[in-house]
N, C-alpha and C positions, 0 to 999 in steps of 0.2 A: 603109693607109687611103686610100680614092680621095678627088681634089679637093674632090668633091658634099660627100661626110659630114663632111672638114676646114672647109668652110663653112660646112656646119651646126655645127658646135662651136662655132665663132666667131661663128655669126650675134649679130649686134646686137638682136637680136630678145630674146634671153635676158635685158636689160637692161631689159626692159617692166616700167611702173611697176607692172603686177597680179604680175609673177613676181616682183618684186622685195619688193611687199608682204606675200605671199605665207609668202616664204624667212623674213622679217623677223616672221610672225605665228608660222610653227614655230619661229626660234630661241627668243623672247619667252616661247610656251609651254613650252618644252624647260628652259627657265629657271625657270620657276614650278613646273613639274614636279621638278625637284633640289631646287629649296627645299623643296617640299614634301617630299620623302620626306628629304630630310636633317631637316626640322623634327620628323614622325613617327621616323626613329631616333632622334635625340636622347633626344625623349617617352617611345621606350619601354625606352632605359637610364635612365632617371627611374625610369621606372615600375615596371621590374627591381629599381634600387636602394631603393626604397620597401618594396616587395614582402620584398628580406632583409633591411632593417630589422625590419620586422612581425612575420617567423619570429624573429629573433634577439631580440624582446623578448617572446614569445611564450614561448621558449622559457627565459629569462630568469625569467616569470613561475610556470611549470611548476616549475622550478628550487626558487624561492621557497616557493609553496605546498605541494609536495611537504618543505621544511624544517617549515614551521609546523604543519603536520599530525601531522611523526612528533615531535613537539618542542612540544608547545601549554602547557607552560608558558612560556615565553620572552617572558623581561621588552624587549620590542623599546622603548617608549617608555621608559622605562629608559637603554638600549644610546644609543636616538638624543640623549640630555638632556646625555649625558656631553660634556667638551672634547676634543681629541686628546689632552692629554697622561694626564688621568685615563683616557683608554680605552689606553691603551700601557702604562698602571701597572697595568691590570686582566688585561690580555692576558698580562700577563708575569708575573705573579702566580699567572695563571691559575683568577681569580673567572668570568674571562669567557673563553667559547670561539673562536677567530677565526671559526668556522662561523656561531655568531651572528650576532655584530658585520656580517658578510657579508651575512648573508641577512635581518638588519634594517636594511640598508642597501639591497638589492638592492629588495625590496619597499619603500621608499619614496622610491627613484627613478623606480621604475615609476608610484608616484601621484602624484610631481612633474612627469615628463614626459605625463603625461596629459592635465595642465591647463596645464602651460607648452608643452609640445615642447622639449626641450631635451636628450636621449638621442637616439641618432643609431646607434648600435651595443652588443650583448653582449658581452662580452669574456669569450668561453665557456672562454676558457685558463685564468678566475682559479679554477676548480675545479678543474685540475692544479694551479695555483700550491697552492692552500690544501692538497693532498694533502701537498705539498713541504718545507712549511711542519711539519707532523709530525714528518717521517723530521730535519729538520734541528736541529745537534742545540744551537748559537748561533743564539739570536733577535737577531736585527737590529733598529736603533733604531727601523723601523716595522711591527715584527711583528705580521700580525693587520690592517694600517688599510688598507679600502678606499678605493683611489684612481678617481677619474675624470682619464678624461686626451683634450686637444683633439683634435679630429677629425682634423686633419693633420699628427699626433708617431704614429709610424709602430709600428703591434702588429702582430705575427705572425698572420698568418691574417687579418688584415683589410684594408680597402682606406683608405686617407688622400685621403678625395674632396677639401680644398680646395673644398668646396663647388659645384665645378664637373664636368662629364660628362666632360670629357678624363680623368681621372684614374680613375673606375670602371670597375671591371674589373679595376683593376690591387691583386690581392692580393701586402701586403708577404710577402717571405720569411722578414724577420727583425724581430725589436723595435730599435728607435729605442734609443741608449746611453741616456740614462735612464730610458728603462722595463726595461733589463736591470738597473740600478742601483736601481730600487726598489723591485722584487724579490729582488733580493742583500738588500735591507736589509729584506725580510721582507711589504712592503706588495703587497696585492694588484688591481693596476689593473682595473675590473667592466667601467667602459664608457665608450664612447666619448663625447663631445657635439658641439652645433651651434656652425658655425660663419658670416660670411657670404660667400656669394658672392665668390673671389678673398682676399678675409682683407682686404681695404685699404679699410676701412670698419669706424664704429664701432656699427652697430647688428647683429642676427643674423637674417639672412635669407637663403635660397636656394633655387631651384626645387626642386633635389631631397627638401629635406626641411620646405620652408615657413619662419615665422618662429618665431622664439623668444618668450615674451611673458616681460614682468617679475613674477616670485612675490608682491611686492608690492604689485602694482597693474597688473594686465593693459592697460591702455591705454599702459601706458609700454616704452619697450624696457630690454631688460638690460644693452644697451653690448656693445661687441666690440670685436676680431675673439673674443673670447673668451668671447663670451653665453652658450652652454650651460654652460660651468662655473659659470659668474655665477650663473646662473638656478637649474642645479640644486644648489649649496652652500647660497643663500641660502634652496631652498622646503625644507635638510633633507635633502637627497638622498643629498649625499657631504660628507663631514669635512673632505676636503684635495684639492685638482685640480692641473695640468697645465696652466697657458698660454701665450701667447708674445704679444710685444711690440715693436713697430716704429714704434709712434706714442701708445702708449698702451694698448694691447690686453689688458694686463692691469688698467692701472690704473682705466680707463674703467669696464668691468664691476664692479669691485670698488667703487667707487663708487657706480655706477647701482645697485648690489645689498644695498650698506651692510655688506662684505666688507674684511679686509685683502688685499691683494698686493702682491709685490714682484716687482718688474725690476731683476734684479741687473746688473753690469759685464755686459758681450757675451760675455764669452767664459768666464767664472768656472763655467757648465753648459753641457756638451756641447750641440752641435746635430744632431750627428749621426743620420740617420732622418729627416728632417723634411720633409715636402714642399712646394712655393712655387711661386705661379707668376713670381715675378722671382726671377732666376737673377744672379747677380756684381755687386748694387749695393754697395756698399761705400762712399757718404756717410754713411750713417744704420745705426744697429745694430741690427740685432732679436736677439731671445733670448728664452730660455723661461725659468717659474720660476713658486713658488707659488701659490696662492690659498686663502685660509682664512678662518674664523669670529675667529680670534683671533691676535696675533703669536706669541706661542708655539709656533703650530702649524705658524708660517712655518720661526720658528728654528730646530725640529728637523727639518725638512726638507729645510732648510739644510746642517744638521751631518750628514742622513743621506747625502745624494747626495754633500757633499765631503769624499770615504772615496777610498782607495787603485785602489777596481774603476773608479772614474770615472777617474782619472788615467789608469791603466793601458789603458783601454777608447778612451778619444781622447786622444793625448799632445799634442795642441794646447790643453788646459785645465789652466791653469798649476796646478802640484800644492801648492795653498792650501789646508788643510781650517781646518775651522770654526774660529774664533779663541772660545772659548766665554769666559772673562776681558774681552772686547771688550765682550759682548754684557750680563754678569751685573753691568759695573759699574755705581757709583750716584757717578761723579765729575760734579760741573755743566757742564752742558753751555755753551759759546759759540753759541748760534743766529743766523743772518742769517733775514731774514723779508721776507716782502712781498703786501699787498694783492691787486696785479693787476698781469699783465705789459705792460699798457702797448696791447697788440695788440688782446687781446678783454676789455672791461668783464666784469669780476666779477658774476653774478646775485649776487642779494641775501642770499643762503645762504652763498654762498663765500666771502664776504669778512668775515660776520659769525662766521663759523669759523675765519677766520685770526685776526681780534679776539679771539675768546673762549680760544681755543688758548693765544694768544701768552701774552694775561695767567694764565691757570693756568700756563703755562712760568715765568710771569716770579716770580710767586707762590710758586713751590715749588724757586727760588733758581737760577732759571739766566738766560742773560745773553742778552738777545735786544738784538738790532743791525740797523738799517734796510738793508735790501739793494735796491739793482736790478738784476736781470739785464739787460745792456747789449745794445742793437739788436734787439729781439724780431724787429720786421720784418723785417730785414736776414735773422735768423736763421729765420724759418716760410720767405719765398720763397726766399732764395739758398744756404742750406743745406740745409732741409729738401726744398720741397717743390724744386728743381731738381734736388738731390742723390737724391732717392729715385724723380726718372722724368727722369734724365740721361738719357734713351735719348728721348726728348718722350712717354714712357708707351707706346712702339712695343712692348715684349715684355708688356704687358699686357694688350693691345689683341688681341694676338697670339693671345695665351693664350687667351683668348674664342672666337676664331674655332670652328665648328660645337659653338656653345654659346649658351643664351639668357638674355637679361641679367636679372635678377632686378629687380625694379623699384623696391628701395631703394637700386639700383646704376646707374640708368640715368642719372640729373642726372651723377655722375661719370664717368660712360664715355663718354655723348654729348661731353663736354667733352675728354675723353683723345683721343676716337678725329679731334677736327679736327684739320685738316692744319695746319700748323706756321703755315704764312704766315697762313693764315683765325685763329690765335690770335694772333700778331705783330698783324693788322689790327686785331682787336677789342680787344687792349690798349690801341692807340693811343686807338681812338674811345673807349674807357671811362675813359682816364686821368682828364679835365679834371672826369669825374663822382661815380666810385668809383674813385679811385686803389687803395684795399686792392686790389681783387678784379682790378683792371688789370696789377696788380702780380705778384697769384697767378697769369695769363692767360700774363702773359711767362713766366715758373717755368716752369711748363709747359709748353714749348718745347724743353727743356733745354737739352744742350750740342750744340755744334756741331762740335767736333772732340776727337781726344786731347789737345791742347795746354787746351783749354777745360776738360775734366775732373778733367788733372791741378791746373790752376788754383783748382778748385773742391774740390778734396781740400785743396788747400793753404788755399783760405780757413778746413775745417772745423777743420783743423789750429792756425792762427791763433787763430782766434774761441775753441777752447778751452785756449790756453796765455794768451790775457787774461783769461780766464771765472777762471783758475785764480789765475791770478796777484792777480786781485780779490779772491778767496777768501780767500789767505793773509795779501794786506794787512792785510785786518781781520781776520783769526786767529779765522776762522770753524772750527767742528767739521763742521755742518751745518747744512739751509737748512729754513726752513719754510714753505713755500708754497701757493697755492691748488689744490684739484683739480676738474675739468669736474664740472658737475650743476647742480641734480639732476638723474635722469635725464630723457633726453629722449623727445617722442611719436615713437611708430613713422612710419619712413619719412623722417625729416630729418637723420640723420647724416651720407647722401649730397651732402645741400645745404647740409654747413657742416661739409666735413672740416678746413678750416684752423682750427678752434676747435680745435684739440687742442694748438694754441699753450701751451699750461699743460703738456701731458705731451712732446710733440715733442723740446723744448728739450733734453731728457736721455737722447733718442735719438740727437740729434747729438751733444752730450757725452760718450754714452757711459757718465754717472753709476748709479750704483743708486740708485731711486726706488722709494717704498714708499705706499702709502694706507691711511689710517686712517681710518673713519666715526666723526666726533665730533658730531655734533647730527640733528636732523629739521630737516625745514624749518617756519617755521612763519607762523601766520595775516600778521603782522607782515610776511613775507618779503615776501608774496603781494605785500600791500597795498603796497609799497615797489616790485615789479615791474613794477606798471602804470607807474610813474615810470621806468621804463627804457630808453635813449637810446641807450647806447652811444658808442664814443670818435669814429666817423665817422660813425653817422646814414645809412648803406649799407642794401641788404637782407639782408647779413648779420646784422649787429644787430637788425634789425626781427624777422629771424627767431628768431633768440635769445632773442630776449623771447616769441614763440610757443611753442615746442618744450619750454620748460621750468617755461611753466604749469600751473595743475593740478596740483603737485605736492605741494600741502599731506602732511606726516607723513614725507615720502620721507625717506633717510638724505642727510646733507649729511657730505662728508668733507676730510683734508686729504694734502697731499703731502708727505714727507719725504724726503730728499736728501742723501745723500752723497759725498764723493769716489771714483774708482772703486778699485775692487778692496777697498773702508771695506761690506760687508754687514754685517756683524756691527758695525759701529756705527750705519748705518741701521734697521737693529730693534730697536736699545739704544735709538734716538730714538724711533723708533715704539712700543715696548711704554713708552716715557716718558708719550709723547699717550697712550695708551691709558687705560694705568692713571688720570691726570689724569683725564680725560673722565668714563672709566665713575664714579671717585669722586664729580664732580656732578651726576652722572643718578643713581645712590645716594640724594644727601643733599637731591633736588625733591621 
């Protein structure tokens, strides 16, 4: 290279503020250009994954109507009227065909998901299973009963979107250990449902497949992360579902739907198959487990899964099967009970269902005892919410990236995604005003080191051997408590995830927690809501009082709670509330 052309390389000249502006308008474009075509692919595995939805319900339908044709007597309102356990006694008798039962299930999923959206996937294998079900020559204790099962508990041949586009694409090789087990025991999983966006949120919304609406009353949502089994149990769809829980996720829906479910101990059902997008948190326990019309339908679902193939299939679930003496007895119970936890005021539903409850408990000779669950606060920020985004929410955050945020998700994420210091800062300024939410602001933060997490393990550790120790003092059985609701309007679950303070608590605990819809709401509630204040007069309470008006007739429910690895007497409690209940809506 001669001196001249060295000169010119270097010239100072290239520095000129036009070339400079120049560089600076191609980078700027170059940038908006990636976004864009990153935003377009996105769009159009959206629009792919919409697309094999469509065929797969399509094909679903074809299915269906190709039954009812060659088959047109077929008592399908009938089939759909029965409980689980009379359709298990019919299946196995064999008054009723499992092809039926199938295909008058299949066909009014398809008319529930019409008007809800809350199917998501065919699950084209359960027409091998039902072949299967033939040749085999032991019927299993759910022979014959279509199951729905959540979007992101993993079937062969399909994909477990997590509601999100990172994960499309990716078809499972194998079924998820309890969909191999619910099949061993005869049941045949149809289809998939909605979930929302990331699962850490309790309403059912996502880009790829829209939102979920409540069967009930379409303005309302059906609660999540587990809406679509919610929505399609409750509009009639499916008998028995498939969900999971980490804050509430089953309970919430079950609730919002006027459904039982239970959240059994952590580890009592396989997790095995499961997809997520936070990976190693281990303050707070999620798990999967029923959802139903009635407890019975829990309890035999219970005793089907906790069978020798499950044990065998993941040996890290302790080899407990169904305690059925536990669940059958009529000894009086010891109940501990309580109002409201102290954190978020009771709507006016909740707490008149814990009243109403208690005294039918107390009425029909069992022992109810004033309980309070000790430091709620302590336990929503320092255990929950710091334990469950110890990382400051960084691999959630993470997860999202060349993904778009769903916009019942976005009050949450915008809040996930500030940088640590700008949430330290705003806690501060918000202390002196809304201490709660100053509070939840630090949470959020998380931890700061290994020595900090281990510390935080040891609080959860702590916090639950006094929780227990409280228990035993007063020679509690189990606890009666309030559950979230009624349900809420679409789009504000994101903007009041710490109200799950009433399900949370026993995600830290790690207890089995059960719900049972015992009332409607009624005129009276309403009228009593407008008078509603809450314990700190925050925008969180203000909003609470919004999101759950409107709700005249909804289902109002309650929580039941037991010690861990105690299922089979949490459903002894809960088929207690039940039976109670249903006998005074009976005798109005």
């Amino acid at each position: 290279m001669t001196q001249e052309r060295l000169w010119q390389v270097l010239d100072p000249s290239w520095g000129h503020p036009c070339i400079l502006s120049a560089l600076l308008c191609s980078s700027a474009a170059a940038v908006v250009l990636l976004k864009w075509l990153e935003r377009k692919q996105i769009q159009q595995k959206m629009e792919e994954a919409r697309r094999m939805r469509d065929l797969a319900l399509e094909r679903m339908e074809k299915a269906a109507r190709k039954f009812k044709q060659e088959n047109p007597g077929i008592q399908t309102a009938h089939i759909l009227s029965l409980t689980m356990v009379e359709l298990v006694e019919k299946l196995k008798e064999g008054s009723l065909s499992p092809e039926s039962v199938l295909y008058s299930y299949m066909d009014k999923a398809l008319e529930v998901t019409q008007e809800v959206n809350c199917v998501t996937d065919f699950i084209h294998g359960c027409e091998d299973q039902l072949q299967k079900l033939k040749k085999q020559k032991e019927k299993g204790l759910l022979y014959g009963i279509p199951i729905s099962i959540k979007d992101h508990i993993n079937c062969k041949g399909h994909v477990s979107s997590g509601g999100m586009v990172k994960f499309l694409g990716q078809v499972q090789e194998e079924d998820s250990v309890i969909v191999q087990v619910l099949k061993s025991q005869g049941a045949i999983p149809f289809v998939k449902t909605n979930i929302p966006q990331t699962m850490i949120n309790y309403d059912c919304s996502n880009l790829i497949f829209g939102q979920t609406l409540n069967p009930l009353n379409h303005q309302k949502s059906p609660g999540g992360s587990s809406g679509g089994e919610g929505a399609l149990i409750a509009g009639g769809g499916s008998i028995l579902g498939i969900g999971s829980d980490i804050a509430g996720s089953i309970r919430l829906p079950s609730s919002f739907c006027g459904l039982c479910g239970l959240k059994p101990t952590g580890n009592r059902i396989s997790k095995l198959g499961v997809v997520s997008p936070i990976i190693g948190m281990k303050s707070v326990t999620g798990m999967l487990g029923p959802m139903a019309r009635d407890v019975d339908s829990l309890a035999l679902c219970m005793k089907a899964l906790l069978c020798q193939e499950m044990f065998q299939l993941d040996p890290t679930v302790p080899p407990l099967p169904f305690d059925e003496e536990v669940y059958t007895s009529s000894k009086p119970l010891r109940i501990g009970y309580y109002e409201g936890d102290g954190y978020f005021q009771p709507s006016p539903s909740m707490k008149r269902a814990i009243q109403q409850t208690r005294k039918l408990l107390q009425d029909a000779g069992h022992t109810l005892v004033p309980f309070a669950p000790p430091k709620i606060d302590y336990v929503v920020d320092e255990l929950f919410t710091r334990g469950i985004f110890a990382d400051g929410a960084a691999q959630l955050v993470d997860s999202i990236k060349g993904d778009m945020v769903d916009p019942n998700l976005k009050c949450q994420f915008n809040t996930y995604r500030l940088p640590v210091l700008v949430k330290r800062i705003l806690a501060i300024i918000l202390k002196p005003i809304y201490p709660r939410i100053a509070q939840d602001l630090s949470a959020l933060c998380g931890v700061r080191s290994a020595k900090s997490l281990w510390d935080q393990h040891g609080a959860v550790a702590v916090y639950c051997t006094d929780f227990i120790a409280k228990w035993k003092k007063l020679r509690l059985d189990v606890i009666l408590c309030p559950m979230l609701g009624p349900a809420f309007n679409h789009g504000y679950a994101g903007k009041l995830f710490a109200a799950t303070s009433y399900t949370n608590l026993y995600n830290v605990l790690n207890f089995p927690a059960g719900v049972v819809p015992v009332s409607t709401v009624t005129r009276a509630d309403e009228e009593e809501l407008k008078h509603y204040r809450g314990h700190y007069g925050d925008p969180w309470d203000k909003r609470l009082k919004e999101v759950i008006s409107g709700a005249g007739g909804l289902p109002v429910a309650v929580q039941c709670v037991a010690l861990p690895w105690q299922e089979e007497l949490c459903l002894r409690f809960m088929k207690e509330v039940e039976t109670l209940t249903q006998d005074v809506k009976r005798n109005v």
